[in-house]
C-alpha positions in Angstrom: -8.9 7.0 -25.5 -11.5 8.7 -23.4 -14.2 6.1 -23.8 -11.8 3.6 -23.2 -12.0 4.5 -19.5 -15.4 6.0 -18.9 -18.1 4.4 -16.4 -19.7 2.6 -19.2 -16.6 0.8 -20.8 -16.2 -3.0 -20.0 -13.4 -2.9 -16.8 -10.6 -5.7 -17.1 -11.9 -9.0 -15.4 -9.7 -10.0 -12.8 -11.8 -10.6 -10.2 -14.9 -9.8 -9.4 -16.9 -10.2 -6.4 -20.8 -9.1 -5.8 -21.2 -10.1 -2.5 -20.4 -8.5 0.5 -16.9 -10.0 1.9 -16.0 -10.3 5.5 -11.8 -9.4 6.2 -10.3 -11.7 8.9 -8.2 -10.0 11.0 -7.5 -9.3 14.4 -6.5 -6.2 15.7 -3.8 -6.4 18.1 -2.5 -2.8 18.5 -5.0 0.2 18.9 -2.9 2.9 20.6 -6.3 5.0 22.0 -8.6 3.0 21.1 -9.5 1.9 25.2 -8.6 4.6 26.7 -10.1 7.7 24.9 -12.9 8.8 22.9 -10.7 10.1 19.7 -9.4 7.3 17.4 -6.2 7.6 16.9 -4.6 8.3 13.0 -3.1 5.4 12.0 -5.1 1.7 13.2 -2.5 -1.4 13.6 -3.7 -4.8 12.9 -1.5 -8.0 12.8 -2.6 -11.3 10.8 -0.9 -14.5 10.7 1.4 -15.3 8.6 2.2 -18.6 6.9 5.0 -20.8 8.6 5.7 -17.9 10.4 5.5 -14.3 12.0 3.1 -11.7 11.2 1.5 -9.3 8.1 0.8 -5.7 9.3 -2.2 -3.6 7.9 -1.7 0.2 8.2 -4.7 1.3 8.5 -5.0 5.2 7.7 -7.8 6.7 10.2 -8.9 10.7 9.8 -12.5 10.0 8.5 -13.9 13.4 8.9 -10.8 14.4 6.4 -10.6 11.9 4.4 -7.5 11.1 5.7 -5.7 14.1 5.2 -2.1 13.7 5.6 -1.5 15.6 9.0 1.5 16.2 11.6 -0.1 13.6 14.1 -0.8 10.9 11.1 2.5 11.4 9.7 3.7 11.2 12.9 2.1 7.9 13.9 3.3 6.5 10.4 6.5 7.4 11.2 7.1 5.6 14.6 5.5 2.5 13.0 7.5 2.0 10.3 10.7 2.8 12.6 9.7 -0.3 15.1 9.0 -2.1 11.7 13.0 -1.4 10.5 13.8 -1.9 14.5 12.9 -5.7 14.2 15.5 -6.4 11.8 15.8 -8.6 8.1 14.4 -12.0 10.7 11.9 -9.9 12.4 8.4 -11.4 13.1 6.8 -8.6 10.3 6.5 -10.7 7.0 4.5 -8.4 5.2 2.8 -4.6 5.4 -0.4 -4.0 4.0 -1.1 0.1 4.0 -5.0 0.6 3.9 -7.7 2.7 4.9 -10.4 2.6 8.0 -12.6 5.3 6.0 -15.0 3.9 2.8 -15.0 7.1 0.7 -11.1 7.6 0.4 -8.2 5.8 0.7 -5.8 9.5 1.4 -7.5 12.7 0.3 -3.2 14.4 0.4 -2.0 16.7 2.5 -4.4 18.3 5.5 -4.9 22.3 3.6 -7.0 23.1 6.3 -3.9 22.5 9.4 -0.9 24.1 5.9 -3.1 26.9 6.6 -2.2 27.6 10.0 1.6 26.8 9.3 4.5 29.1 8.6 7.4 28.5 5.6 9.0 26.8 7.8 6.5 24.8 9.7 5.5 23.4 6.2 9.2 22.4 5.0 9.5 20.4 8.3 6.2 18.8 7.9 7.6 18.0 4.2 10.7 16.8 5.8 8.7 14.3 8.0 6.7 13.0 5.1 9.4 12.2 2.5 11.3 10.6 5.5 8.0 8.4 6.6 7.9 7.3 2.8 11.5 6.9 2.4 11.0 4.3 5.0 8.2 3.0 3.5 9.8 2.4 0.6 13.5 1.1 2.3 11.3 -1.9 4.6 13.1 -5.4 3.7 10.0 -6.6 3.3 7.1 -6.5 0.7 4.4 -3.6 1.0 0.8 -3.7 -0.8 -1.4 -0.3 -0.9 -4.8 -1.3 -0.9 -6.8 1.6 -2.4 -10.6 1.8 -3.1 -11.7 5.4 -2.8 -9.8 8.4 -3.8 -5.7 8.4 -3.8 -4.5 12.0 -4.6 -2.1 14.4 -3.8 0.7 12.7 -0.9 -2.4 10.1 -0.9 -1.2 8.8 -4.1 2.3 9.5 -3.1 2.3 7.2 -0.1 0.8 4.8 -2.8 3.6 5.1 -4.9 5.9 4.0 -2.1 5.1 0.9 -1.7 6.2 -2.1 -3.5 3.1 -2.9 -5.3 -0.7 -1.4 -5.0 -4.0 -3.1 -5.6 -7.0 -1.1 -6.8 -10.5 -1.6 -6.7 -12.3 -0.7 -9.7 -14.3 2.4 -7.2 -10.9 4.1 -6.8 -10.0 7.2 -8.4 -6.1 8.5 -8.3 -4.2 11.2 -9.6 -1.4 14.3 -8.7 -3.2 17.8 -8.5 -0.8 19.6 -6.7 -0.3 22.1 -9.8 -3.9 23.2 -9.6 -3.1 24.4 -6.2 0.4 26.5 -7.5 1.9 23.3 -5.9 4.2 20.7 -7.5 4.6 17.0 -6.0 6.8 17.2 -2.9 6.7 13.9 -1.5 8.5 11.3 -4.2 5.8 11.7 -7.2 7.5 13.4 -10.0 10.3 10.7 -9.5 8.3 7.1 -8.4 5.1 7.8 -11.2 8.0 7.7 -14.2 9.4 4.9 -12.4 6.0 2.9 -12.8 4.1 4.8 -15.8 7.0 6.1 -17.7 8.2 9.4 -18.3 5.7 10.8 -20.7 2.7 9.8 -19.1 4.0 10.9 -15.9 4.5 14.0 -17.2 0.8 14.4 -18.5 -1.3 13.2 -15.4 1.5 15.5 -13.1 1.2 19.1 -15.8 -2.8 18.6 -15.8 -3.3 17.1 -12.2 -6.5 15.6 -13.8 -8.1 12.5 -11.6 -8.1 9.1 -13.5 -10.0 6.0 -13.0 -8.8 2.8 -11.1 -9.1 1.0 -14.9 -7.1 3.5 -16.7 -4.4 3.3 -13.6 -4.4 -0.3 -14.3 -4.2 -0.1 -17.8 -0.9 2.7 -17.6 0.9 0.0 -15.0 -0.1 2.4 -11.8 -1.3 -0.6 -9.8 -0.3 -4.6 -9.9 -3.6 -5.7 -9.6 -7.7 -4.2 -10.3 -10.6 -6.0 -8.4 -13.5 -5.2 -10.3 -16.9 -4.3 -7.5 -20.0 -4.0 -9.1 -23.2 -2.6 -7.6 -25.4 -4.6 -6.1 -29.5 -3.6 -7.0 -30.8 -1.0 -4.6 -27.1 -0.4 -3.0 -26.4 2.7 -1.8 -23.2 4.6 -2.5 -21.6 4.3 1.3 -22.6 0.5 1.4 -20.4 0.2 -2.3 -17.8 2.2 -0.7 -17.8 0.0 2.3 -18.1 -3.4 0.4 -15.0 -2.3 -2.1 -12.7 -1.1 1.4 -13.7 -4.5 2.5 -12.9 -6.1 -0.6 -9.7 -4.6 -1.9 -8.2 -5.1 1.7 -9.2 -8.8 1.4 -7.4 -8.9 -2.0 -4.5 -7.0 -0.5 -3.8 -10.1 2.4 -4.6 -12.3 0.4 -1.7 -11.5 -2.0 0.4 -11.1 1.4 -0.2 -14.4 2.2 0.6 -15.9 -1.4 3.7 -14.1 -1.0 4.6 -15.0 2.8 4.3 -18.4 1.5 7.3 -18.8 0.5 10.9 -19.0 2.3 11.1 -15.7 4.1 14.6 -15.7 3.6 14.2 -15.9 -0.3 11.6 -13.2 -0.3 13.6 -11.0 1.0 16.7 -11.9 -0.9 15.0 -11.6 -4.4 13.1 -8.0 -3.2 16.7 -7.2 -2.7 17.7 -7.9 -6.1 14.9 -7.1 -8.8 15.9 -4.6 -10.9 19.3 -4.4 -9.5 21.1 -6.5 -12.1 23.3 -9.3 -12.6 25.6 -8.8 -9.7 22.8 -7.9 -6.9 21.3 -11.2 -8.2 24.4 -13.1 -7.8 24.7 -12.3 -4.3 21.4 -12.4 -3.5 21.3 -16.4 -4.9 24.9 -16.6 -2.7 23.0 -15.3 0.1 20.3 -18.4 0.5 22.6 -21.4 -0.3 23.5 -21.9 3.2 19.9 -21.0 5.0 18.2 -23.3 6.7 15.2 -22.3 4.7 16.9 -23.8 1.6 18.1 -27.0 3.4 14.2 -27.6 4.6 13.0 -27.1 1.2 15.1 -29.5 -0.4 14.2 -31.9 2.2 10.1 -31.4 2.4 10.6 -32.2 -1.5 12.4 -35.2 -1.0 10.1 -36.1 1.3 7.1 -35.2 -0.6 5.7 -32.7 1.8 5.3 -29.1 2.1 7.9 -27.0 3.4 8.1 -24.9 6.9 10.1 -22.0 6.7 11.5 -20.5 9.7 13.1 -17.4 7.9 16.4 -18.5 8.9 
């Protein structure tokens, strides 16, 4: 099984891309950005939607830590996510990507450097903080893509694992070490990694915290999707790192958009029901008869047009 995942083996072809891609978005919240000279910890950016509203990119920002999960990022995430639940089920926010602004890592875990500095009981409020931030995360109404290129470990992984699905470029690496530092997973990965991988594997990546590859992630069901970035002749490793951030972001809205194509109020509805069984799809179905979204699809159809949803 080893060689089925080392650098040499053939990585599964879903899409590849060897040229350098551009992502078009537009930042439209920067808290710092104008007014200081430190960046802030978490970037905001907001993209159109289709038919309506907005999809948010999370943007994780600590590049001289890899960003290290600290008070001020957990923090910023925190707040976010609250406005984000604060809009409501017909808020404007369609979608929320969670990236990263550094090419080398996607969330390196927690900041060991700051845990050194705090007390017992410093460190079970920071905890406390986190869970809740990814709690939220994982509560929004709304779709959530991770979009991971460089290394995910640790509560990097973990804030992975919270979202509803995660897209991997082939440069990523992954994995939960925290027993290698006398630690176990405190922030949801010894119960969301069973809930994806399975219980046995998820027992074997968390009791030897070894790293794995973005193809052998792919290939245990860890991510929904794996963009394939090959080298380019004479390109260095931070260009690679760079062009795969780019790229797997890219990937990232443009499954947002595939999604927000739909009838907001049916997205919404069936996130609320997969996996819930019979009765939570029942109601769900109950729910949309009488939107307006339904009534305009039914009549773009018998008009032989497309549809514009108004998430009503």
């Amino acid at each position: 099984m080893a060689s089925l995942f080392s650098s040499k083996a053939a990585l599964p072809r879903l899409v590849s891309y060897s040229t350098r891609v551009s992502v078009p978005i537009s930042r439209c919240r920067c808290t710092g950005r104008a007014y200081s000279t430190a960046e802030p910890p978490l970037l905001t950016t907001s993209i159109p939607a289709p038919h309506n509203g907005r999809i948010l990119v999370l943007s994780l920002n600590r590049p001289s830590v890899r960003n290290a999960l600290s008070v001020a990022l957990v923090s910023s995430l925190n707040s976010t996510l609250a406005e984000i639940h604060s809009e409501g089920a017909s808020g404007p926010t369609r979608a929320v990507i969670v990236a990263s602004n550094v090419d080398s890592a996607f969330c390196a875990g927690a900041d060991l450097k700051e845990r050194q500095s705090m007390n017992t009981d410093q460190v079970q409020e920071f905890l406390a903080n986190l869970r809740g931030s990814l709690k939220a995360l994982e509560a929004l109404p709304i779709p959530t893509i991770a979009a991971v290129s460089g290394t995910a470990l640790g509560g990097g992984l973990e804030v992975a694992l919270s979202t509803t699905m995660r897209i991997f470029a082939s440069t990523a690496t992954v994995g939960l070490p925290e027993t290698r530092l006398a630690i176990v997973p405190g922030a949801g990965g010894t119960y969301r990694l069973p809930n994806l991988v399975g219980m046995s594997r998820a027992r074997e990546l968390i009791l030897t915290g070894r790293r794995i590859s973005a193809p052998e992630a792919y290939f245990l069901g860890l991510c929904n999707r794996l963009v394939e970035v090959l080298p380019e002749e004479g390109e260095s490793m931070e260009d690679l790192s760079r062009r795969a951030r780019e790229t797997v972001l890219q990937e990232a809205v443009g499954m947002a958009n595939e999604i927000c194509e739909g009838a907001p109020t049916a997205v919404r509805s069936a996130l609320k029901a997969i996996g819930r069984g019979e009765d939570a799809e029942n109601a769900a179905y109950n729910e949309i008869l009488t939107t307006e979204d339904r009534i305009e699809a039914l009549k773009a159809f018998a008009e032989k047009r497309k549809p514009v949803y108004r998430g009503k």
